[in-house]
C-alpha positions in Angstrom: 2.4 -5.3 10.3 3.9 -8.1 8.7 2.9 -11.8 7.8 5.5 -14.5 7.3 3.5 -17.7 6.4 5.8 -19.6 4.0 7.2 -17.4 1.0 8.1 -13.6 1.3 7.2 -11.3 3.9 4.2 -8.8 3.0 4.2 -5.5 4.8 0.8 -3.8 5.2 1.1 -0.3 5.3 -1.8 2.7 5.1 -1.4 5.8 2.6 0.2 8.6 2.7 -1.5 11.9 5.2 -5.1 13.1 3.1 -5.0 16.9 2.4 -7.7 19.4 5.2 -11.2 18.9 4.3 -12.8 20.7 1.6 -15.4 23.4 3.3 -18.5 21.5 2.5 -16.5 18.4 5.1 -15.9 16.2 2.1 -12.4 15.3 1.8 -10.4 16.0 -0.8 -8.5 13.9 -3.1 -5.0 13.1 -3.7 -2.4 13.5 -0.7 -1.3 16.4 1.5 2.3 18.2 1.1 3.1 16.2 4.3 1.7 12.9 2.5 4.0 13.7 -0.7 6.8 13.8 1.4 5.9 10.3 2.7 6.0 8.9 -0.6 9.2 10.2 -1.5 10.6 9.2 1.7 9.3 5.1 1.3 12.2 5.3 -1.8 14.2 5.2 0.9 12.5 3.5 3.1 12.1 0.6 1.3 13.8 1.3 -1.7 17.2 -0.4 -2.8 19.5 0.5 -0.8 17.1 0.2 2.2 17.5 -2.9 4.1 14.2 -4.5 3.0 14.3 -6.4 -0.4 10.6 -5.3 -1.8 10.1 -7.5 -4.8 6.4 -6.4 -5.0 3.7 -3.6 -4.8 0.2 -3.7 -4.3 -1.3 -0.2 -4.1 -5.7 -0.2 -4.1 -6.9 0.8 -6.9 -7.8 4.6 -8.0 -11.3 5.4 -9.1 -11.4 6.5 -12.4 -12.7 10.3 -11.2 -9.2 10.8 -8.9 -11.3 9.2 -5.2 -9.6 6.4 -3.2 -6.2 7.7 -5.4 -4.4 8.0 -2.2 -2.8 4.3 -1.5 -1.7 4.8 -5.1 -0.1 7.6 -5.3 1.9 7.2 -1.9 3.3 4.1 -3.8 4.0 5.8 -7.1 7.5 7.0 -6.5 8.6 3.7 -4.7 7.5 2.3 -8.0 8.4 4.6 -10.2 12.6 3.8 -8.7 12.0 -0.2 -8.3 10.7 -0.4 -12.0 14.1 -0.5 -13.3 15.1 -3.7 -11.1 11.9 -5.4 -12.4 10.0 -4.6 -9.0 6.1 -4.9 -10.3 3.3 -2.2 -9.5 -0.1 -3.8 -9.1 -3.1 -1.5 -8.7 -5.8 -3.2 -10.2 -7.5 -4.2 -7.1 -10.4 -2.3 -5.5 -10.6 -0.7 -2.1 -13.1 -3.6 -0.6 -11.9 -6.8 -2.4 -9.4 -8.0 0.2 -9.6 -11.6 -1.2 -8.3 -9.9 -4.3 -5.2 -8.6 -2.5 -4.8 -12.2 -1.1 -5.1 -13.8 -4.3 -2.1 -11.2 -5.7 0.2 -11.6 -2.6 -0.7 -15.3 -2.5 0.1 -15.4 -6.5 3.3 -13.7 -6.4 6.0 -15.9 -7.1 9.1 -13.4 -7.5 12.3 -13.5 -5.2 11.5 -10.0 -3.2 8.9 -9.6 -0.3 5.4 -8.1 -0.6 4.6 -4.4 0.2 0.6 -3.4 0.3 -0.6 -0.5 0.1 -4.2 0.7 1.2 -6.9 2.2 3.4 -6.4 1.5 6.8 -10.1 0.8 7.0 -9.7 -2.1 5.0 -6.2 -3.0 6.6 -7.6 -5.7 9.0 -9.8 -7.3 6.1 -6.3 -7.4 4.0 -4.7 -9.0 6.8 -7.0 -11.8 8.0 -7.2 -12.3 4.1 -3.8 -13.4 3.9 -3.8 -15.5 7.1 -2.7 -13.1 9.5 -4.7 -14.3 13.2 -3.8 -11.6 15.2 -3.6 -8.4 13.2 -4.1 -4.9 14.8 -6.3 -2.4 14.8 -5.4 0.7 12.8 -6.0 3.6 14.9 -8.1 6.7 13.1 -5.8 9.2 14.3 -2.5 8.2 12.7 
């Protein structure tokens, strides 16, 4: 999803694929083997040479005993290769505050466009948050 009020673009995305379930049905932290090789694959994606022109990153933030760590580490690497073209990582903002995002995307003053990261939960809250009318519903299953 994208929103193009007046400014640069922000793309919403959801984090990288959550490792099986821990046998107790609690889920595990950090990201599957198939959600590591999503983050690596967003450098190229939306990296440099890609054809969008990310100027920004907005990943929820972790909780301090590894939970909610997903959104940020699916953004890490992207990061991690844009922080040498001045590309900024933001992930101070907590999983519910959705104004918060706004107030960061709505802050940003930079020359790239926007990329969010976070639960896809919270997805629709980010969106509506930014001015988005007729933002989708993130299916569970994806």
């Amino acid at each position: 999803m994208t929103s193009q009020a007046q400014g640069p673009t922000t793309y919403l995305i959801r984090h990288g694929e959550k490792p099986d379930k821990l046998p107790n049905g609690k889920d595990q932290d950090g990201l599957s083997t198939l959600g590591v090789d999503r983050s690596q694959a967003l450098v190229k994606v939306f990296g440099r040479e890609s054809k969008y022109n990310i100027g920004y990153i907005i990943a929820q933030h972790p909780k301090d005993d590894g939970g909610q760590d997903r959104p940020y580490l699916t953004m890490r690497p992207l990061a991690k290769s844009l922080k040498p073209d001045g590309v900024d990582f933001n992930h101070t903002v907590h999983r519910d505050d959705a104004s918060g995002v706004a107030q960061a995307v709505q802050s940003y003053t930079g020359l790239g466009d926007v990329l969010v990261c976070w639960e896809h939960h919270r997805l629709g809250d980010i969106a509506k948050a930014i001015g988005v009318t007729d933002a989708p519903e993130y299916p569970e299953d994806r």
